[in-house]
MOPAC internal coordinates of N, CA, C and O (Angstrom, degrees):
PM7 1SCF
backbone

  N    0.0000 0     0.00 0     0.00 0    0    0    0
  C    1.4520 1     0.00 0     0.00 0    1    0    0
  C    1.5235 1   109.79 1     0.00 0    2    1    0
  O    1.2310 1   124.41 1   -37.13 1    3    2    1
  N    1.1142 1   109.13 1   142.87 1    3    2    1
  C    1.3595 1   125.08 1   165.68 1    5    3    2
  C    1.8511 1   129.60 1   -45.55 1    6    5    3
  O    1.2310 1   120.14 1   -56.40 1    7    6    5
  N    1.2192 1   117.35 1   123.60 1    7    6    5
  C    1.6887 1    96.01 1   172.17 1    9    7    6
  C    1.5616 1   104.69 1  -124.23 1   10    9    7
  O    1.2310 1   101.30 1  -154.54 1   11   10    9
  N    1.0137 1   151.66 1    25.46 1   11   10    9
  C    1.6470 1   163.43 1  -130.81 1   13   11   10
  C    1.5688 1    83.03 1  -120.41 1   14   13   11
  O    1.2310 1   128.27 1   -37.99 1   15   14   13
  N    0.9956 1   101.68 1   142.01 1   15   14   13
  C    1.8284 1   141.73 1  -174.65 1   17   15   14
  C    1.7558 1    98.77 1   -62.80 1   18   17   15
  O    1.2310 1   121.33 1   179.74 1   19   18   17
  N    1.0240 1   115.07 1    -0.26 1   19   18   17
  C    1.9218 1   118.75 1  -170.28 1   21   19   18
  C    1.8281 1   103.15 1   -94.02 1   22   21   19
  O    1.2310 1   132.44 1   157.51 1   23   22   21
  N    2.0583 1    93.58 1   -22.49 1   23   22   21
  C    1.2996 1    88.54 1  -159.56 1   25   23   22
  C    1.4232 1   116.84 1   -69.80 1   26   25   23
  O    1.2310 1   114.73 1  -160.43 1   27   26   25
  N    1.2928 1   127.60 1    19.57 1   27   26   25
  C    1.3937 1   122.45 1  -129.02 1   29   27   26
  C    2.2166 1    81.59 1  -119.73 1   30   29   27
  O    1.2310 1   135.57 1   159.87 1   31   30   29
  N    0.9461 1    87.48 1   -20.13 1   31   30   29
  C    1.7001 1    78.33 1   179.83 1   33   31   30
  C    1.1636 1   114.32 1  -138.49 1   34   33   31
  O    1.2310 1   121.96 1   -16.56 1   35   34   33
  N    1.8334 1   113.85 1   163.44 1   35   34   33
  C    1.7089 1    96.63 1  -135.95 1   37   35   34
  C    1.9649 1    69.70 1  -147.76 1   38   37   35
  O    1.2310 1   121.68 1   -36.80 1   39   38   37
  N    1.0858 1   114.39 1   143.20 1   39   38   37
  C    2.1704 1   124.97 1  -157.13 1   41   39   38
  C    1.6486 1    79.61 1  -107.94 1   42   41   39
  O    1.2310 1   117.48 1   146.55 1   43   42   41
  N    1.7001 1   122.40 1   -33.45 1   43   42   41
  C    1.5288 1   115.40 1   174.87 1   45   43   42
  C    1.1666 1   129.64 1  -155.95 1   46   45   43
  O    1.2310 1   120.29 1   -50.95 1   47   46   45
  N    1.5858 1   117.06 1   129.05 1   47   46   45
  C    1.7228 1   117.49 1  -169.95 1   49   47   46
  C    1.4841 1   112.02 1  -102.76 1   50   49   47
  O    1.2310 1   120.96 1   -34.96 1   51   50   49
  N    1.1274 1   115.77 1   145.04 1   51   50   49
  C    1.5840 1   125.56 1   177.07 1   53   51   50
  C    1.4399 1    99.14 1  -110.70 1   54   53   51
  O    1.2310 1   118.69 1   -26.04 1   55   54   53
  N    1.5269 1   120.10 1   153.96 1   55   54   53
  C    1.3951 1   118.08 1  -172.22 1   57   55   54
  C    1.2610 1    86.85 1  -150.35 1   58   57   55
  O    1.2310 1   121.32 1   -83.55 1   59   58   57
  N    1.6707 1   115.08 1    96.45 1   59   58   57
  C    0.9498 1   124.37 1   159.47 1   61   59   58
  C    1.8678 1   142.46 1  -111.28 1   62   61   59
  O    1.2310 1   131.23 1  -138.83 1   63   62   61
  N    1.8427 1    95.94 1    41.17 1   63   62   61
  C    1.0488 1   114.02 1   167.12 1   65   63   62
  C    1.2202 1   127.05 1   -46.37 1   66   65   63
  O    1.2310 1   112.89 1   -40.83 1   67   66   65
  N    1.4345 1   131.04 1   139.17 1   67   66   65
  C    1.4433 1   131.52 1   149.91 1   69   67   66
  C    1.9391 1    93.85 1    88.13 1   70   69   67
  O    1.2310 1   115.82 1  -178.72 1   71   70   69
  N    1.4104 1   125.54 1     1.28 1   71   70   69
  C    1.2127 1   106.55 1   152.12 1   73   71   70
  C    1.3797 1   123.32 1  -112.23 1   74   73   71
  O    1.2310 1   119.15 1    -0.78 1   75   74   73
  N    0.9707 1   119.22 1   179.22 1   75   74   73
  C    1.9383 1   122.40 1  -163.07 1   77   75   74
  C    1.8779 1    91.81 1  -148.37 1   78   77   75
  O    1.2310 1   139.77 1   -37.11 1   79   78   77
  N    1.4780 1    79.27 1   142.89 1   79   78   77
  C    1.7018 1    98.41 1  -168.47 1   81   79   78
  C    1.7870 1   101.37 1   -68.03 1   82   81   79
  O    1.2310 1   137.99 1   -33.75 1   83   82   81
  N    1.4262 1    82.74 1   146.25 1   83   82   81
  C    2.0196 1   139.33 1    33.86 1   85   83   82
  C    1.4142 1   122.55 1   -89.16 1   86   85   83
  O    1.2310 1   126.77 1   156.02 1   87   86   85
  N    1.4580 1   104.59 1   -23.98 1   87   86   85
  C    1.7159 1   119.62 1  -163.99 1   89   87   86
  C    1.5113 1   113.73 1   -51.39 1   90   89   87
  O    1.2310 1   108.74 1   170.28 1   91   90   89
  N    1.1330 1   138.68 1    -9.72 1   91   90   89
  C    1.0968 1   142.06 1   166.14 1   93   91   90
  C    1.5526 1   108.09 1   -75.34 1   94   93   91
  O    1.2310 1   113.08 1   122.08 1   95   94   93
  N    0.7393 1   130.67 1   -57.92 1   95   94   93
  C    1.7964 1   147.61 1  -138.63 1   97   95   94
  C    1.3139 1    78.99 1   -98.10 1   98   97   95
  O    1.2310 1   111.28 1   130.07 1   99   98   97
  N    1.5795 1   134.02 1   -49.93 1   99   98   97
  C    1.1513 1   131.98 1  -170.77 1  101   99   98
  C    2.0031 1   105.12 1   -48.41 1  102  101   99
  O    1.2310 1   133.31 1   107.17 1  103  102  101
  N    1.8107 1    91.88 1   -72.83 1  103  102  101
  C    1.4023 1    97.07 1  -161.51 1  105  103  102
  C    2.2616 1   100.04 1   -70.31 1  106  105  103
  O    1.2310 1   125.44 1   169.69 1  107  106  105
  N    1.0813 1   107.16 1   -10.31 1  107  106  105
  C    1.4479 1    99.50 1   159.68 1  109  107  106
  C    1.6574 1   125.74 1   -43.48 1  110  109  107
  O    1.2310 1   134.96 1   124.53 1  111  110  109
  N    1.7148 1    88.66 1   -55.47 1  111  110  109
  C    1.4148 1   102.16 1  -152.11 1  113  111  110
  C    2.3313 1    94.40 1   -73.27 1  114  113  111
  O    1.2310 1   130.76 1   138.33 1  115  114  113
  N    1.1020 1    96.84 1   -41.67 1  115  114  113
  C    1.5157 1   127.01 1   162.46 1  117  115  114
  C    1.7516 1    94.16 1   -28.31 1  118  117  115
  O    1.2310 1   118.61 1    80.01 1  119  118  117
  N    1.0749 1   120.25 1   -99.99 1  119  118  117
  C    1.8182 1   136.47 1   169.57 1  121  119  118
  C    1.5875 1   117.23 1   -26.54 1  122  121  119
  O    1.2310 1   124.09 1   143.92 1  123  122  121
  N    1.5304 1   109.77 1   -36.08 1  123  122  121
  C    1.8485 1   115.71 1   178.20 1  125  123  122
  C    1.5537 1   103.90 1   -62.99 1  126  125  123
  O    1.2310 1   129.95 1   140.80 1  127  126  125
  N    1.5935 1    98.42 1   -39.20 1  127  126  125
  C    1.8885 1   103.86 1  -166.84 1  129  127  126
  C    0.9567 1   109.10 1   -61.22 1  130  129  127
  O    1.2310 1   112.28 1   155.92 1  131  130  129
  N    1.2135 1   132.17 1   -24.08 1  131  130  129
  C    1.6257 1   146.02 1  -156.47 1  133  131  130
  C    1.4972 1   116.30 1   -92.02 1  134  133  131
  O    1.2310 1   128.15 1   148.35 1  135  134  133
  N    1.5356 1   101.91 1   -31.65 1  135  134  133
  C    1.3231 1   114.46 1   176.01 1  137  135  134
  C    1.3493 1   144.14 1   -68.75 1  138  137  135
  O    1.2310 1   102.89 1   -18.80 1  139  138  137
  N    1.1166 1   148.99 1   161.20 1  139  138  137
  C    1.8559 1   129.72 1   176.36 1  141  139  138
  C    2.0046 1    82.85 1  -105.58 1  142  141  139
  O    1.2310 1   131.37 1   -24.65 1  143  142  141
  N    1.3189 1    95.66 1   155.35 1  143  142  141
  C    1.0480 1   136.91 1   164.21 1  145  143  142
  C    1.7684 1   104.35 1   -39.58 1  146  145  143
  O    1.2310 1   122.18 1   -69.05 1  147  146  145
  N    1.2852 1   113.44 1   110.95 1  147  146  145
  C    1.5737 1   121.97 1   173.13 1  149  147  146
  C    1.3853 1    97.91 1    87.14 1  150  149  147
  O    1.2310 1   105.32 1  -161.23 1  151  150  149
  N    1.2837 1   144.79 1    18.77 1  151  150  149
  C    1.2945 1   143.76 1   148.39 1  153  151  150
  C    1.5168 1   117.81 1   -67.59 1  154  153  151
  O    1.2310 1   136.65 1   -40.67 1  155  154  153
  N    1.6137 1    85.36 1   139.33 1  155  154  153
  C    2.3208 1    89.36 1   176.70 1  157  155  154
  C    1.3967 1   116.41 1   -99.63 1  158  157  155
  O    1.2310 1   127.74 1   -68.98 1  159  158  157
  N    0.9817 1   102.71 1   111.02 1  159  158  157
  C    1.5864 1   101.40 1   164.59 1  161  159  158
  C    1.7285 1   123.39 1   -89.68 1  162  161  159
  O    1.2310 1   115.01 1   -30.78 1  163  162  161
  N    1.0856 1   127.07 1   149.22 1  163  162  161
  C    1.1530 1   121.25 1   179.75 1  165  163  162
  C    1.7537 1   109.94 1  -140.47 1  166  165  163
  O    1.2310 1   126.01 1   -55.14 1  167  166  165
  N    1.6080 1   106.04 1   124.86 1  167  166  165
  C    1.4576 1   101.90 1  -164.03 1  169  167  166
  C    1.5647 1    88.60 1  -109.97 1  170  169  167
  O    1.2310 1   128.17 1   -27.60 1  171  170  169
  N    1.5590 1   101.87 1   152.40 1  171  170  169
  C    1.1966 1    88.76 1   152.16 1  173  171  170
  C    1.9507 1   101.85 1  -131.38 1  174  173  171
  O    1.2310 1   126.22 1    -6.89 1  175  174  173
  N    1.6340 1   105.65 1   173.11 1  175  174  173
  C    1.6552 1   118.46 1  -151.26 1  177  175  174
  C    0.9916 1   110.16 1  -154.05 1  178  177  175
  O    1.2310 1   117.51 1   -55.68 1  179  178  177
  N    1.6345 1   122.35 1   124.32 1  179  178  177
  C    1.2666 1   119.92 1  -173.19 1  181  179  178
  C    1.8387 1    98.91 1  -103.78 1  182  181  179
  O    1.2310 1   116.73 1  -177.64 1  183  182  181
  N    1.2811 1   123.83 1     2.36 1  183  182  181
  C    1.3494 1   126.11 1  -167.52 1  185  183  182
  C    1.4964 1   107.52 1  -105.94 1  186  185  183
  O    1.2310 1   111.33 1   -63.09 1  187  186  185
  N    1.7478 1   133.93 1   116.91 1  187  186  185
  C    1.3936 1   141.54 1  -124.89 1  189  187  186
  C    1.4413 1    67.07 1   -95.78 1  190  189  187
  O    1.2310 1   101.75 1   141.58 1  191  190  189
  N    1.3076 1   150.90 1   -38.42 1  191  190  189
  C    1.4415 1   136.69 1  -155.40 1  193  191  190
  C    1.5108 1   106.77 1   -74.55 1  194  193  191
  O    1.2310 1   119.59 1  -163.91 1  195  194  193
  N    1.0142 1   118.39 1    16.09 1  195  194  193
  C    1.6382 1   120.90 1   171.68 1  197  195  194
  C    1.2846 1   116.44 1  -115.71 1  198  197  195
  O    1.2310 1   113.64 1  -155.48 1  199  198  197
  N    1.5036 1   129.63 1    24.52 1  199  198  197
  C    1.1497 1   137.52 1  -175.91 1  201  199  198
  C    1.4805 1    81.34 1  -111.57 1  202  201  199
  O    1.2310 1   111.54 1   117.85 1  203  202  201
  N    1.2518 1   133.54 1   -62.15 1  203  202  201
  C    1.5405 1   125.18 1   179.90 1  205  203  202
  C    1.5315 1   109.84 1   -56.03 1  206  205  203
  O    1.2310 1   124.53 1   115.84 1  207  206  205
  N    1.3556 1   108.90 1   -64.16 1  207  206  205
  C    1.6785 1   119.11 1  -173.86 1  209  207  206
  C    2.0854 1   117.83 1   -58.26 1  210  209  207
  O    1.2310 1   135.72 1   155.04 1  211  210  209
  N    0.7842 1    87.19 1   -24.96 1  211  210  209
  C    1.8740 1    82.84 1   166.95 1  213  211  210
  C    1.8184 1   123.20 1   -95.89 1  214  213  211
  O    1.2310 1   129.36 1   141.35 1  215  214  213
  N    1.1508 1    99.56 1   -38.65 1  215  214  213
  C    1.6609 1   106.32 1   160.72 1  217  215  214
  C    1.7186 1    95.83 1   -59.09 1  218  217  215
  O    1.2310 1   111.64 1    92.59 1  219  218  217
  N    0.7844 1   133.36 1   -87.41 1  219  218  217
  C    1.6733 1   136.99 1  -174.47 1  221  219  218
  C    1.6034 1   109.71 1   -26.29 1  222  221  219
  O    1.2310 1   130.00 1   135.26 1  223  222  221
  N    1.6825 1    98.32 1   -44.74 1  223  222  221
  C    1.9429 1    91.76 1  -164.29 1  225  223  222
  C    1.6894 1    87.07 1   -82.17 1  226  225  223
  O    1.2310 1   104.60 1   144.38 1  227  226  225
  N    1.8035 1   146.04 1   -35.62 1  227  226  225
  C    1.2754 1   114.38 1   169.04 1  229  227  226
  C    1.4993 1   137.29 1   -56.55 1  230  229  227
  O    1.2310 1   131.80 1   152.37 1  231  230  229
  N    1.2929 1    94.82 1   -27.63 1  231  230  229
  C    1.6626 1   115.38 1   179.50 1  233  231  230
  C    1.2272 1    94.89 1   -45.94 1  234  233  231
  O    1.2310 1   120.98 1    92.05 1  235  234  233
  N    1.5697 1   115.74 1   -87.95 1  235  234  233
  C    1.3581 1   133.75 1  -166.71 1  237  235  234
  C    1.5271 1   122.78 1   -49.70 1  238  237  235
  O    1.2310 1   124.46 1   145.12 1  239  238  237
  N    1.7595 1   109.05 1   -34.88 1  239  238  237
  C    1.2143 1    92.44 1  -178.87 1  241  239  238
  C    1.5604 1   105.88 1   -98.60 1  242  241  239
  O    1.2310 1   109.58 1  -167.75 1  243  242  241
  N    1.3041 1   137.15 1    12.25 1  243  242  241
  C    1.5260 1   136.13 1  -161.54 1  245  243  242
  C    1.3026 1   117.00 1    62.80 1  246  245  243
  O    1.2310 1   116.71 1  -126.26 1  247  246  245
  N    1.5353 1   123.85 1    53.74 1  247  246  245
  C    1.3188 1   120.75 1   161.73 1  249  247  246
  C    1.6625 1    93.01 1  -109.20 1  250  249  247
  O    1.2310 1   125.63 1    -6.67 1  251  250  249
  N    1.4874 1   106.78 1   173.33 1  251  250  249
  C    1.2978 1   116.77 1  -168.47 1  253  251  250
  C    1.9214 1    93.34 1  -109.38 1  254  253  251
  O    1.2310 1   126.57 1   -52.76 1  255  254  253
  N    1.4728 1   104.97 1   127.24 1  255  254  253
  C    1.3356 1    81.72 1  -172.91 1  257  255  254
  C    1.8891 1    95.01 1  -101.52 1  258  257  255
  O    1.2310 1   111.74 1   -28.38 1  259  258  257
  N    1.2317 1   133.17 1   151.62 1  259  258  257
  C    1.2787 1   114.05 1  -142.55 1  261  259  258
  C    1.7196 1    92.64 1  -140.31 1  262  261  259
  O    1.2310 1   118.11 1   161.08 1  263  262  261
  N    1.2634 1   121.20 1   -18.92 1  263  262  261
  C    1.4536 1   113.14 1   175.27 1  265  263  262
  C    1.8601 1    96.96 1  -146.91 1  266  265  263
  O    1.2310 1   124.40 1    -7.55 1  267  266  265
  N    1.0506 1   109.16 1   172.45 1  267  266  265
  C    2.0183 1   114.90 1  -163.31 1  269  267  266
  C    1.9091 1    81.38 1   176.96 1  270  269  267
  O    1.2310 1   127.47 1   -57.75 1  271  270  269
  N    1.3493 1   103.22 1   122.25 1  271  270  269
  C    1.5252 1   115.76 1   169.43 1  273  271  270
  C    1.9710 1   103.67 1  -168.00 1  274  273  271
  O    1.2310 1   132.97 1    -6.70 1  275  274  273
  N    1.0443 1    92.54 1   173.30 1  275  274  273
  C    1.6081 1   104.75 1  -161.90 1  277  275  274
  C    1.7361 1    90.73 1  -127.25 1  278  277  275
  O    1.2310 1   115.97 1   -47.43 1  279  278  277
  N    1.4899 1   125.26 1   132.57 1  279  278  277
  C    0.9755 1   131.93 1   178.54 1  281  279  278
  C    1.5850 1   116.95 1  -129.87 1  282  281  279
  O    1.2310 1   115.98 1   -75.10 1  283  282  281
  N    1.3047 1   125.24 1   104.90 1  283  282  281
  C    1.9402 1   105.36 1  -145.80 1  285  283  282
  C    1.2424 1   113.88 1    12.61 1  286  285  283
  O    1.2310 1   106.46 1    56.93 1  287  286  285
  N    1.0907 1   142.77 1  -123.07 1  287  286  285
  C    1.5638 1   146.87 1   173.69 1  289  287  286
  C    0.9747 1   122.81 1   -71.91 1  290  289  287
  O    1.2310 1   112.78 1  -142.53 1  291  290  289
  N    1.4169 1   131.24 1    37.47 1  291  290  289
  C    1.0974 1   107.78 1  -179.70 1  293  291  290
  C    1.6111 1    94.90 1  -159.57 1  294  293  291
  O    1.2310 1   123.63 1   -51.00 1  295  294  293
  N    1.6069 1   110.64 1   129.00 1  295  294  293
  C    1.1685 1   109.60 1  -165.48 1  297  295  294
  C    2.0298 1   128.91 1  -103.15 1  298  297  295
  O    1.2310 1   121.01 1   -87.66 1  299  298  297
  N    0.8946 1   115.67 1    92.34 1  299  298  297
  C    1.5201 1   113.80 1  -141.29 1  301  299  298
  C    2.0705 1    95.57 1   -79.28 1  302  301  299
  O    1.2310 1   133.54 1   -19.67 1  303  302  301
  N    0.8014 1    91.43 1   160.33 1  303  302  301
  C    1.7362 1    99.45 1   165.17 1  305  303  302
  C    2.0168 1   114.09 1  -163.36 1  306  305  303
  O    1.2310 1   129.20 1   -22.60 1  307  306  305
  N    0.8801 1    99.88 1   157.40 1  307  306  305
  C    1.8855 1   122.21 1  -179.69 1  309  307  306
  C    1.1490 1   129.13 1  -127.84 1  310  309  307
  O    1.2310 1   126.24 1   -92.79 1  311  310  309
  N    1.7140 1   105.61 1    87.21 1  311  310  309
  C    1.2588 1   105.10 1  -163.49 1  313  311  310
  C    1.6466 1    99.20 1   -82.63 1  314  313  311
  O    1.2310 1   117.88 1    -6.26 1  315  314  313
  N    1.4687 1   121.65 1   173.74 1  315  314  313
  C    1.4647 1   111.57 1   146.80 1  317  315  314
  C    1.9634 1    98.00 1  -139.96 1  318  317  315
  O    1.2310 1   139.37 1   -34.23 1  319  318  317
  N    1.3101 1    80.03 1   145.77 1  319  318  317
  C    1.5957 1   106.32 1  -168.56 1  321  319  318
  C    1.2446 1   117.50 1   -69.92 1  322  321  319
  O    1.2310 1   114.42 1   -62.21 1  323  322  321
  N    1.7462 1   128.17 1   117.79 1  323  322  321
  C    1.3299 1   147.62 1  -148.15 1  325  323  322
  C    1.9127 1   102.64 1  -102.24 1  326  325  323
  O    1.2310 1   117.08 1     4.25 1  327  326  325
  N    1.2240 1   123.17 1  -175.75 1  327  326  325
  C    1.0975 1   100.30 1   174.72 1  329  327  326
  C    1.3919 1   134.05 1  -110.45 1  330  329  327
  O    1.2310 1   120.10 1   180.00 1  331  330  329

């Protein structure tokens, strides 16, 4: 993961509280298409299966996933978009 001074702001947030997969990963993958290349998105997730499933969907698709933290319930991450 990333720690560089860029990480701090995010061009688009997904708020995918209060659903449980696939629907996250779904409307993730949904929000990446939309994006230009080197854009941050930042989701946040109340469903623990997205601590595995979003590390996995940057891996696989070449986004950089750049922040992963736990906030009481709610689990935020910052991807930025690969090409």
């Amino acid at each position: 993961m990333e720690t560089d001074s860029m990480t701090n702001t995010a061009e688009h947030r997904l708020d995918a509280r209060g659903l449980f997969c696939p629907e996250p990963v779904m409307l993730l993958h949904k929000s990446v298409r939309r994006m230009q290349e080197g854009e941050v998105l930042e989701i946040l997730a109340t469903d623990p299966s997205t601590q595995r499933d979003i590390p996995k969907f940057c891996d696989f698709l070449g986004h950089t996933l750049i922040m992963q933290e736990v906030r009481g319930e709610i689990f935020v991450y910052r991807m930025r978009k690969g090409t």
